[in-house]
C-alpha positions as CSV (number, residue, x, y, z in Angstrom):
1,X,97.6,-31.6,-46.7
2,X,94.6,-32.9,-44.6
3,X,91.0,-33.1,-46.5
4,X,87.9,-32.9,-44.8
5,X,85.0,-34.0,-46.1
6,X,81.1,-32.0,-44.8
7,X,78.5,-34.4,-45.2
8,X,74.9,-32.4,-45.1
9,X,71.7,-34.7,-44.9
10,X,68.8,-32.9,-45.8
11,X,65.7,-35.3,-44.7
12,X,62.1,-34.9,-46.6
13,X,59.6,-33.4,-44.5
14,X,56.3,-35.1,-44.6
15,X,53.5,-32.4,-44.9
16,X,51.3,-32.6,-42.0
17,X,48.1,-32.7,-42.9
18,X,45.6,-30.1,-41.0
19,X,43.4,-31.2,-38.3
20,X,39.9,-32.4,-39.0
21,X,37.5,-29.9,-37.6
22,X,36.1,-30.8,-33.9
23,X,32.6,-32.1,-34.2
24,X,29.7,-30.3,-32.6
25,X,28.3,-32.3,-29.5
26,X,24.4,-31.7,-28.6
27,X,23.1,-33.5,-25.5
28,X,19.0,-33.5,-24.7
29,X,17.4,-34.7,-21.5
30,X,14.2,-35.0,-21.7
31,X,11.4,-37.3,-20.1
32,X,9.0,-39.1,-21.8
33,X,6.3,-37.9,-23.7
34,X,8.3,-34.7,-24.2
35,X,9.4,-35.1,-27.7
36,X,13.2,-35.1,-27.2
37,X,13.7,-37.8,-29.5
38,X,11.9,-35.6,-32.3
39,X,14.2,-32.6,-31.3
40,X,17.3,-34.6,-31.9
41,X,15.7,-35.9,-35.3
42,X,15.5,-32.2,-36.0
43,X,19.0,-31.2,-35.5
44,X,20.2,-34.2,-37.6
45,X,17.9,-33.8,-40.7
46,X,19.0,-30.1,-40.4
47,X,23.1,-30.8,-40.4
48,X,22.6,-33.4,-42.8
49,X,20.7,-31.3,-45.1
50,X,23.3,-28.7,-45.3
51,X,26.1,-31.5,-45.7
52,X,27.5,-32.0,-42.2
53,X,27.7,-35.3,-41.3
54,X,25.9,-36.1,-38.5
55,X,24.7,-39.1,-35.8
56,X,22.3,-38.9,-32.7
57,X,22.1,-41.9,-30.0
58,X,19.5,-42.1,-27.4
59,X,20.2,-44.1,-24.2
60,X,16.7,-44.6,-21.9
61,X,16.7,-44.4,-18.4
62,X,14.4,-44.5,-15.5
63,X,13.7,-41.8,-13.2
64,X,11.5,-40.9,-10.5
65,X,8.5,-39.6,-12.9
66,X,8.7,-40.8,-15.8
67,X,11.2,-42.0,-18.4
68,X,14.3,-39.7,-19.0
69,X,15.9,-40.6,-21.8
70,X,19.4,-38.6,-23.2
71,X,19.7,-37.9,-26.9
72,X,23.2,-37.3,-28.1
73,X,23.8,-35.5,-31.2
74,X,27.0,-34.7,-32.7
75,X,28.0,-33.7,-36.1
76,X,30.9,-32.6,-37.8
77,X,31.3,-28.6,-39.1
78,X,32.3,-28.5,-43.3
79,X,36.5,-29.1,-44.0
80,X,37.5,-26.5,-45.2
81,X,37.4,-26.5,-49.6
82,X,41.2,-27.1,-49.2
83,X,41.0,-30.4,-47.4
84,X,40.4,-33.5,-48.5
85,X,37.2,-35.4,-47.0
86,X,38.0,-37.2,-43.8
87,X,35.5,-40.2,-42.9
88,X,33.8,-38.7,-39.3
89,X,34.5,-40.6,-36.1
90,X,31.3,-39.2,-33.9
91,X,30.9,-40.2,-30.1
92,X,27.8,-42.3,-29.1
93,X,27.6,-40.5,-25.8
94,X,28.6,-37.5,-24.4
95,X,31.5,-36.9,-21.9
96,X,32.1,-34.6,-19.4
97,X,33.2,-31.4,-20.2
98,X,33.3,-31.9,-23.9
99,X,29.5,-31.0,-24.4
100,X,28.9,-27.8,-26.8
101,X,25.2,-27.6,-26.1
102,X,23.4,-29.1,-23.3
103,X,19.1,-29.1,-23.6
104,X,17.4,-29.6,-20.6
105,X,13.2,-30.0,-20.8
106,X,12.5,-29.3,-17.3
107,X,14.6,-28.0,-14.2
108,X,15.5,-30.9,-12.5
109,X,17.4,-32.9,-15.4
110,X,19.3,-29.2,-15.8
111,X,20.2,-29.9,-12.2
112,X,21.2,-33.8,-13.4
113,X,23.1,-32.3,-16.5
114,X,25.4,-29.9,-14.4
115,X,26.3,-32.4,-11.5
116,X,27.4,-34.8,-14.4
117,X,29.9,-32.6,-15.3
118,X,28.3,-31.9,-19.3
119,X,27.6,-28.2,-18.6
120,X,31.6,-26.8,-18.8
121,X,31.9,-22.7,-18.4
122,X,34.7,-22.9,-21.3
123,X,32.2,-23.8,-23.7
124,X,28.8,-25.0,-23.2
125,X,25.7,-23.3,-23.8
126,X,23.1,-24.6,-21.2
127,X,18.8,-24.3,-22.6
128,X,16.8,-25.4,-19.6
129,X,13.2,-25.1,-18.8
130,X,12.3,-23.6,-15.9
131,X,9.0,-25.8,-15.5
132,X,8.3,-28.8,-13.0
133,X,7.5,-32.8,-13.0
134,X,7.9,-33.5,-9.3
135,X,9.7,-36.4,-8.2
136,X,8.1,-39.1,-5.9
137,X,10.2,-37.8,-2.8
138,X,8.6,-34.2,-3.5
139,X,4.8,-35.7,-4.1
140,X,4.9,-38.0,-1.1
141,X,6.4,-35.8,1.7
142,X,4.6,-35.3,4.5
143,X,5.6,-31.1,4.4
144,X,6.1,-29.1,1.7
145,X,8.7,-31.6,0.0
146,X,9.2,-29.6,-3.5
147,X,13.0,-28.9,-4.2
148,X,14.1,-25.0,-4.1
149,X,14.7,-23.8,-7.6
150,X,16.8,-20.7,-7.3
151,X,19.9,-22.8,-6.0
152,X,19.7,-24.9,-9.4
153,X,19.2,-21.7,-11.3
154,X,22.3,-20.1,-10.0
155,X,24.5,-23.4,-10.0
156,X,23.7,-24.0,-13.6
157,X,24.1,-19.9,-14.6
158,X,27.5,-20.5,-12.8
159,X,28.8,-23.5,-14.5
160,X,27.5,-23.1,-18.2
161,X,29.3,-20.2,-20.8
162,X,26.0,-18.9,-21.6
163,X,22.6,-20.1,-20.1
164,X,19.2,-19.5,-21.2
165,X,16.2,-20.6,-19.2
166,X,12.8,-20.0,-19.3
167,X,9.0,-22.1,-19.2
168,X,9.5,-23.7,-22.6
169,X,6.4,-25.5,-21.5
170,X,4.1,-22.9,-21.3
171,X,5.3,-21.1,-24.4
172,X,4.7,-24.6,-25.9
173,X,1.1,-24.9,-24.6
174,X,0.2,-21.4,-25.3
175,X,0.9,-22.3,-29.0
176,X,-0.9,-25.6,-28.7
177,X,2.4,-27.4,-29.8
178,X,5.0,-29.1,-27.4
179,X,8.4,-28.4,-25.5
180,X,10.6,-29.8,-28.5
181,X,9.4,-26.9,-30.8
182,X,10.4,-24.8,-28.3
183,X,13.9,-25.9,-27.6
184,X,14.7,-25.9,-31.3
185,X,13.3,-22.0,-31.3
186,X,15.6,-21.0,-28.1
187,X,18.9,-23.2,-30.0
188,X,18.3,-20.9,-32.8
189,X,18.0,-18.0,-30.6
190,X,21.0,-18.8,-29.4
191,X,23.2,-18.8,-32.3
192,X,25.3,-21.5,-31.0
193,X,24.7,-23.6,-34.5
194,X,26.1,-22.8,-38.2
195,X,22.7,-21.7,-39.1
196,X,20.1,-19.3,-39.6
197,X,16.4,-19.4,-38.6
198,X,15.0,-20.3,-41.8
199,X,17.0,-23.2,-42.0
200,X,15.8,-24.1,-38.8
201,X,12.2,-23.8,-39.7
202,X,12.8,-25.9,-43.0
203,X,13.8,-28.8,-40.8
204,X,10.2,-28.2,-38.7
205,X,8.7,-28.0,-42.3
206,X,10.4,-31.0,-43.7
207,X,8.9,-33.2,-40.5
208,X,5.3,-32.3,-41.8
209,X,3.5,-33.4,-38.8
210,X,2.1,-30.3,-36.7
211,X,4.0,-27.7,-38.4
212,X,1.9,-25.0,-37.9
213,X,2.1,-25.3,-34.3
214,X,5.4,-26.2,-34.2
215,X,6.6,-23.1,-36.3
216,X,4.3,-20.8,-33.6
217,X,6.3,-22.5,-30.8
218,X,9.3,-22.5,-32.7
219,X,9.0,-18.9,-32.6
220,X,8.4,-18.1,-28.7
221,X,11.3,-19.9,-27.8
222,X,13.5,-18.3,-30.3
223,X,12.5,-15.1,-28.7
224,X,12.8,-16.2,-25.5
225,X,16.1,-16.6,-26.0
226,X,17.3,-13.8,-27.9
227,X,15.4,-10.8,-25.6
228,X,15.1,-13.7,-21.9
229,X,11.7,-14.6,-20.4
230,X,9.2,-11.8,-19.4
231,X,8.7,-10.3,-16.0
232,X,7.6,-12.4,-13.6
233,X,6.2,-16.5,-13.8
234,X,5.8,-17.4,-17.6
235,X,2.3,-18.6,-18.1
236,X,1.0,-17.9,-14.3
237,X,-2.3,-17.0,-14.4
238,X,-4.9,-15.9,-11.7
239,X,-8.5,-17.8,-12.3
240,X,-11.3,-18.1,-9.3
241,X,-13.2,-20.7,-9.5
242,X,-17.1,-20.4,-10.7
243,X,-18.3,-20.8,-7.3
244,X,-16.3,-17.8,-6.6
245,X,-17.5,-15.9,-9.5
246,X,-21.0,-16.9,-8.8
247,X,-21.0,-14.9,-5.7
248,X,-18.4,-12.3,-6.0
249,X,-20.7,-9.4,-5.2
250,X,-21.8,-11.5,-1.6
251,X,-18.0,-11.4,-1.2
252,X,-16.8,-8.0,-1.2
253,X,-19.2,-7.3,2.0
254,X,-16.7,-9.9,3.3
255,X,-13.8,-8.2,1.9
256,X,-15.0,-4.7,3.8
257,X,-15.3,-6.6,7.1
258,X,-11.5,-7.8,6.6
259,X,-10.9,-4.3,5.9
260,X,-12.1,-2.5,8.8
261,X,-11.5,-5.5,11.8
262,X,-8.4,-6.7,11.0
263,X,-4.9,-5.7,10.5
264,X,-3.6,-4.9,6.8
265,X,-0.8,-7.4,6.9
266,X,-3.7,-10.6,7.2
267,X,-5.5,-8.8,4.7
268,X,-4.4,-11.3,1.8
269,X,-4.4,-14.5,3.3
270,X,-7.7,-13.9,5.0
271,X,-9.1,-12.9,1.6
272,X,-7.5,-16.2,-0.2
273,X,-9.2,-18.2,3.3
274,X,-12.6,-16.7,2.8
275,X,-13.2,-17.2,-1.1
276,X,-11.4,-20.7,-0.9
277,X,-14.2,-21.8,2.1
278,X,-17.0,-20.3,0.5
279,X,-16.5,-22.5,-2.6
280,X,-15.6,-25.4,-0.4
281,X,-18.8,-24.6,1.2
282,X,-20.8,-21.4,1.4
283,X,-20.9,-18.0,2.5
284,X,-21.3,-18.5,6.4
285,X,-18.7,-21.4,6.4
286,X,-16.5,-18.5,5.4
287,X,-17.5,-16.0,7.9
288,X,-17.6,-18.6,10.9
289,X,-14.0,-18.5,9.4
290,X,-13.1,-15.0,10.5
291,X,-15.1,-15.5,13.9
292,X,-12.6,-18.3,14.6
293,X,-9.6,-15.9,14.2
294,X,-10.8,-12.7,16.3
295,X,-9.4,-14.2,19.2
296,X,-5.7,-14.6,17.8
297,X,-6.1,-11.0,16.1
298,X,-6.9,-9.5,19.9
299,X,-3.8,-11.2,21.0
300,X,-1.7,-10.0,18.1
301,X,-3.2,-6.3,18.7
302,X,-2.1,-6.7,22.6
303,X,1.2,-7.8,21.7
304,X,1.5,-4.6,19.7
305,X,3.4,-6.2,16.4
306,X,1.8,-4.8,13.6
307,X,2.9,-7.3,11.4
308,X,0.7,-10.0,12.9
309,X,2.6,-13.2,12.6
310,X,0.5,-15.5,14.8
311,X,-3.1,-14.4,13.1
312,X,-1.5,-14.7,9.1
313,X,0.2,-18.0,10.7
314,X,-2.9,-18.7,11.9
315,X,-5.5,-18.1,9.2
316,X,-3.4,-20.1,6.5
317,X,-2.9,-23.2,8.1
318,X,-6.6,-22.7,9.5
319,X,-8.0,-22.1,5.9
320,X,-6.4,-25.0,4.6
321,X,-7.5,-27.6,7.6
322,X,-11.4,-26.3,7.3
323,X,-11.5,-27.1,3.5
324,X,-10.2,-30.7,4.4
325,X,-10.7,-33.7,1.3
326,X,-13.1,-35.7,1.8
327,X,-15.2,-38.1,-1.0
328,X,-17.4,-35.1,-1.3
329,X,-14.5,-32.4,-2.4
330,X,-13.2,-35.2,-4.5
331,X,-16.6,-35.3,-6.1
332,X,-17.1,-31.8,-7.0
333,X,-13.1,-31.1,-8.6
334,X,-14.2,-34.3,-10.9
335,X,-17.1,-32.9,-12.4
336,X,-16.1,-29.2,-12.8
337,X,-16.3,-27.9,-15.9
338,X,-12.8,-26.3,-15.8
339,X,-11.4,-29.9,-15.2
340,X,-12.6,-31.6,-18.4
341,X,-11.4,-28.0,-20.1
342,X,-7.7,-28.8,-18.4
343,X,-7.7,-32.6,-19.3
344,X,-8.9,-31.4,-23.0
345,X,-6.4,-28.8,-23.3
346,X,-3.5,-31.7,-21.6
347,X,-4.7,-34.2,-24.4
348,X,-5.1,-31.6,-27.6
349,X,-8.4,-33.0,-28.0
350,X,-9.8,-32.1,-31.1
351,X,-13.5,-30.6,-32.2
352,X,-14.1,-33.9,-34.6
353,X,-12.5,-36.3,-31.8
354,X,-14.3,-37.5,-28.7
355,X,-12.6,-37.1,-25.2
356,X,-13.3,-39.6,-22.4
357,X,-12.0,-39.5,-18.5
358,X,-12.1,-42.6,-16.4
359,X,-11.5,-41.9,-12.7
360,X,-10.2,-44.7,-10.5
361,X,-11.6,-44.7,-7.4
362,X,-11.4,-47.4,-4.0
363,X,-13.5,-46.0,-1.2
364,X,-12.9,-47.4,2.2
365,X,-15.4,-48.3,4.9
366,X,-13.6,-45.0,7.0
367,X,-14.3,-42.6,3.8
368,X,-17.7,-44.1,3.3
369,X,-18.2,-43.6,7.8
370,X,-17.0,-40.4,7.4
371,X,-19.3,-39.0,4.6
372,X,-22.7,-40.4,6.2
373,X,-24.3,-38.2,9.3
374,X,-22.1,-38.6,12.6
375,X,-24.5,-41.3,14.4
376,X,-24.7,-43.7,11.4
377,X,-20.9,-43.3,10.5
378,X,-19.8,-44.2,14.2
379,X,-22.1,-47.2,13.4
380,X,-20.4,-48.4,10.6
381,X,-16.8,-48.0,11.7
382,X,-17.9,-50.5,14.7
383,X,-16.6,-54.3,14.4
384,X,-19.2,-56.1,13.4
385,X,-21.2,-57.7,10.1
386,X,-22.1,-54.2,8.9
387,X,-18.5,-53.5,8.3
388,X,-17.7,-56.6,7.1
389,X,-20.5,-56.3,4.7
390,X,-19.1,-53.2,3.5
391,X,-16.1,-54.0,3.3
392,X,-16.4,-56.8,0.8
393,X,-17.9,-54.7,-1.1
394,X,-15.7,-52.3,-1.8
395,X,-12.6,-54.6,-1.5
396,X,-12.1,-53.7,-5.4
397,X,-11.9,-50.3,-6.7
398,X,-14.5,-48.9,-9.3
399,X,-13.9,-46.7,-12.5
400,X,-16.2,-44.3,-13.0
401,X,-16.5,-42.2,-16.7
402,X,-17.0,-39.1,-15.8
403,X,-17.8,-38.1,-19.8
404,X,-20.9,-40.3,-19.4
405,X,-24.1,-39.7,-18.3
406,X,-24.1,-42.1,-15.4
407,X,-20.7,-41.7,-14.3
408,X,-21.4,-37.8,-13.9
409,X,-24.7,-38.3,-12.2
410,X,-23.0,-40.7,-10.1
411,X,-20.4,-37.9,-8.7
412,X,-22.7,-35.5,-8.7
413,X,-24.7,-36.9,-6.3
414,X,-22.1,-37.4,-4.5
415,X,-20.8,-34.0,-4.9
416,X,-24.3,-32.5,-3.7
417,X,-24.2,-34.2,-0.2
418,X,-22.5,-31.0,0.4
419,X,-25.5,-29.7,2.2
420,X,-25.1,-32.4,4.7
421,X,-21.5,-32.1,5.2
422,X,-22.1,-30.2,9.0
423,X,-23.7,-33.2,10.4
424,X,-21.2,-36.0,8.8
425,X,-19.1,-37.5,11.1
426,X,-15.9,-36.3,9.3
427,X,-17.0,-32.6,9.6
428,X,-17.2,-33.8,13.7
429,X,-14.0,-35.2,14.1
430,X,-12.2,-32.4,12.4
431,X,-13.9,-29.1,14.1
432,X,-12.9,-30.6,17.4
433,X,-9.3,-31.1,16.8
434,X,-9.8,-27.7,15.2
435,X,-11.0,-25.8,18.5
436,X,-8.9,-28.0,20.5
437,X,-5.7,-26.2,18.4
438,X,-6.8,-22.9,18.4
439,X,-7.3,-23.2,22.2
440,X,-3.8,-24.3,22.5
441,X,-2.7,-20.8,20.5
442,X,-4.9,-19.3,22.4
443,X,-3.8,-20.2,26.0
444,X,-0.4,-19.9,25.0
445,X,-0.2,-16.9,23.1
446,X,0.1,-14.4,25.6
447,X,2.6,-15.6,28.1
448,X,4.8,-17.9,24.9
449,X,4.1,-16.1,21.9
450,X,6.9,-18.5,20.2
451,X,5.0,-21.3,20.9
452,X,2.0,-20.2,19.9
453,X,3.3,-19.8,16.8
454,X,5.2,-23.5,16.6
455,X,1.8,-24.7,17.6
456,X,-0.3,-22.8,14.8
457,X,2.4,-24.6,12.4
458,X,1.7,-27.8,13.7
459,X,-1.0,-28.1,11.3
460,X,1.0,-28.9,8.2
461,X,0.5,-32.5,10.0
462,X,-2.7,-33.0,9.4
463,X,-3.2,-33.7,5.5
464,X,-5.1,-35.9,2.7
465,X,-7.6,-38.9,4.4
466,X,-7.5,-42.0,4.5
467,X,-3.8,-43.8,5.6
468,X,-2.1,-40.8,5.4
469,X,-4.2,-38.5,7.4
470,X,-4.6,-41.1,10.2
471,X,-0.9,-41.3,10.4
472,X,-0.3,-37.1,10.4
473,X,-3.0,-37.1,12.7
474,X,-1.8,-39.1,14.6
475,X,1.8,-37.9,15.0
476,X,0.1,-33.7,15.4
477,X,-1.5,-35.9,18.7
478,X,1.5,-37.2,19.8
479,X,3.1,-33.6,19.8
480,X,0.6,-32.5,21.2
481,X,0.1,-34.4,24.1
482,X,4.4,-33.5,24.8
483,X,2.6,-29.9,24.8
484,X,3.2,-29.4,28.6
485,X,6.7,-30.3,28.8
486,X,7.3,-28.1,26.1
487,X,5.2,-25.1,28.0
488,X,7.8,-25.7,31.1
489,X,11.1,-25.3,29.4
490,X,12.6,-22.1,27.7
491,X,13.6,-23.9,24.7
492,X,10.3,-25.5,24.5
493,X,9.2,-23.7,21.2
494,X,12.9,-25.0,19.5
495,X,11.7,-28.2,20.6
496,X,8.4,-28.0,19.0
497,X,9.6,-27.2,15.7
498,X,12.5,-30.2,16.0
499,X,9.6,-32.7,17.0
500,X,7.4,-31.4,13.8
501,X,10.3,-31.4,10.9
502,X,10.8,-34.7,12.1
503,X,7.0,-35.7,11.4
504,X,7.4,-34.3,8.1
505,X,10.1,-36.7,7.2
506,X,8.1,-39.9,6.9
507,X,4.7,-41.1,7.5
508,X,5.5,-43.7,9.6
509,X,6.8,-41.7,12.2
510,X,10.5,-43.2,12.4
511,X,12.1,-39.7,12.7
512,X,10.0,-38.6,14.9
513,X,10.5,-41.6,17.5
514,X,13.9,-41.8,17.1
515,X,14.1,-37.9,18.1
516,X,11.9,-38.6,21.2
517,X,14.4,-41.4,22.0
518,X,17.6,-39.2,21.6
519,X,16.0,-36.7,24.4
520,X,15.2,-39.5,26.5
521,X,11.8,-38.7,26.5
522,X,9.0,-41.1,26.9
523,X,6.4,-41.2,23.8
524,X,2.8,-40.7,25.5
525,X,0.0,-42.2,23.9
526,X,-2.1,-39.8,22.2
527,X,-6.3,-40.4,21.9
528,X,-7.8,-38.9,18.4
529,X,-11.3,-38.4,18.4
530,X,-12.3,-41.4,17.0
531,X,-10.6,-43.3,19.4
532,X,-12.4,-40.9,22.0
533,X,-15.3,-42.1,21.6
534,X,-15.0,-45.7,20.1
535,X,-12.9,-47.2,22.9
């Protein structure tokens, strides 16, 4: 008889212990001054207060205009009363697509957020601020160099789980408090967080530095983000200047004359033109201003386009090239009373503190020339001791306080040479190259309406003073003097526009040249009026 022998091992089975709950990863990018370091102090002292373990890092950077700095905050949701304590391991910065919660304090570090990869559709919830800091690139482009927002609004609404956006900024400013409190409110709002809104607030109140304004702040965002941002611009607001105000009666004569001889679809940009000359200068300087434009309204009305292209076209860029900076505009804005309201307001200066503004200024011998009646200016722009005089003297720049009594005497002075502004030789030199464009539309608006209208938005070239209005003036010249050529081709108007984005691109004029060289066409030398009539 065979035996067999069944030999059963039974093996112990270790108990697996449950996973430790995922921590909670918070990234901020803010810039400096902002208060995203006190946000991220706020979210820690409120996890560690209800007994989540929790860590923030901060690594600084440098961008374009000013500091950005991001503040990572993680923390680790209770175990549940089952599991033992397990000692956190918390990340010191985030990683891409492993970010819960990604707040932005302004629209271009959303933009920076979602290219990095932090702002996942699986999970994160994305608070941005709608508002703007423009990067050097924007300020210092020759056109209109500000980045289109509505791409970056629908990228991030795209890429993020849930998104909330709004002007954080101007809810903050309204309740005289800052962006931080803000954020925190629209966090809450979001209910991406373990906690409710008084717990929230405790952490504000705990802080105890401006709490009150912090809690009103607080608030605004929190219902920004639980009903979304109002209709239309958060905190846009319509204000005409004094000047305006002063004379508003005197201008609705001019508004009846827009009225009744010109078409309905100029009617808003020639009433914007008009009250922005008449506080540049006065009443008449704003009705010389419709004079200049019945000629391009006739030829609108012959070519029978109701819509009026080439006069709106017109009027803007004309608007904006008759109020033209000079040391005496600079002048006035310094002194105005809504300015030291603004810089008050920027500073949350207080009723018991005193508020002082120091304006840097370094006046050239041209800006000087240019402010002084046409004879004597031509005078002191020639070679000579005079200028060299001059110029040594104002080799160094000079601060003026305009909170003082002899620093706002000083610009006001200055300021009231407005009176003698028609006789300066700056007021000269640019109502020439003014007629001399509007004779150009003119001559060309009947036969090449097209080019009329590249030639009417050739004026986006001529900008600022000093450096940079020599070297836009001197690149609308160039283009100008290519004006024939262009007249004697069909694709001349095409051309145009080429040759003018490529003087928006840099001041030096590099584009353009190497555009001119591409065509095989010869730069001409152009002659401004000061070189006119100073050869």
């Amino acid at each position: 008889m065979h035996d067999t022998t069944f030999t059963t091992t039974i093996r112990q089975r270790t108990p697996v212990k449950p996973a430790p709950a995922k921590p909670i990863g918070i990234a901020i990018l803010a810039m400096g001054g902002e208060g995203g370091g006190v946000l991220a102090d706020w979210i820690v002292d409120l996890a560690e207060h209800e007994g989540y373990p929790a860590q923030s890092t901060s690594v600084p950077g440098v961008a374009q205009r000013t500091g950005t700095t991001i503040y990572y905050v993680e923390f680790l949701p209770r175990a549940r009363s089952d599991q033992p304590p397990v000692a956190p391991v918390l990340s010191l910065m985030p990683a891409a697509g492993d970010v819960d919660i990604v707040i932005a304090s302004e629209l271009m570090e959303m933009g920076r957020a979602v290219q990095r990869g932090l702002v996942t559709a699986d999970k994160t919830t994305l608070i941005a601020s709608t508002n703007r800091v423009y990067s050097m690139t924007e300020k210092s482009a020759m056109g209109d160099g500000r980045v289109d927002p509505a791409p970056f609004i629908e990228a991030a609404r795209g890429a993020a789980k849930r998104f909330v956006c709004g002007d954080f900024a101007a809810l903050a400013e309204r309740s005289g408090s800052v962006i931080s409190a803000a954020l925190l409110g629209a966090l809450a709002g979001t209910g991406a967080l373990p906690f409710s809104r008084e717990q929230f607030e405790a952490a504000i109140r705990r802080a105890g530095v401006g709490v009150e304004g912090s809690l009103k702040a607080f608030g605004a965002g929190f219902e920004l983000a639980q009903k979304g941002p109002p209709a239309g611009k958060i905190g846009a607001a319509a204000a005409h200047p004094a000047a305006v105000e002063r004379t508003r009666r005197k201008l609705k004569a001019l508004d009846a004359r827009i009225d009744a001889e010109f078409p309905a679809a100029a009617g808003t940009v020639l009433r914007a033109g008009v009250r922005r000359l008449a506080d540049y200068q006065h009443l008449a300087y704003a009705e010389q201003y419709l004079a200049r434009l019945l000629p391009i309204r006739d030829v609108d009305r012959r070519a029978g386009d109701g819509a009026s292209p080439l006069l709106v076209e017109t009027a803007r860029h004309l608007a904006l090239w008759m109020s033209y900076e000079d040391t005496v505009r600079v002048a006035d804005l310094k002194i105005r009373a809504t300015r030291f309201q603004r810089v008050g307001k920027e500073v949350k200066v207080k009723d018991d503190q005193l508020l002082h503004i120091n304006e840097y200024f370094h006046p050239r011998v041209d800006e000087i020339a240019d402010t002084l009646p046409a004879w004597l200016g031509k005078l002191l722009m020639r070679p000579g001791r005079l200028r060299d005089t001059l110029e040594r003297m104002t080799a160094k720049g000079r601060v003026v306080r305009t909170t003082s009594l002899a620093g706002f005497l000083l610009l006001y002075g200055v300021a009231g040479l407005r009176g003698w502004r028609p006789v300066s030789l700056r007021y000269r030199r640019e109502h020439a190259e003014m007629e001399n464009w509007l004779g150009h539309i003119g001559a060309h608006a009947a036969q090449r309406y097209p080019l009329a209208l590249e030639i009417a938005a050739c004026q986006r070239l001529v900008k600022g003073y000093g450096d940079t209005h020599a070297r836009g003036m001197r690149n609308f010249k160039l283009i100008e003097a290519l004006l024939p050529r262009m007249a004697a081709s069909a694709d001349g108007p095409e051309r145009m526009r080429q040759l003018r984005e490529a003087a928006l691109k840099d001041e030096e004029g590099a584009q353009l040249a190497a555009l001119l060289r591409e065509w095989q066409w010869p730069a001409p030398a152009p002659q401004t009026f000061m070189e006119k009539h100073h050869a």
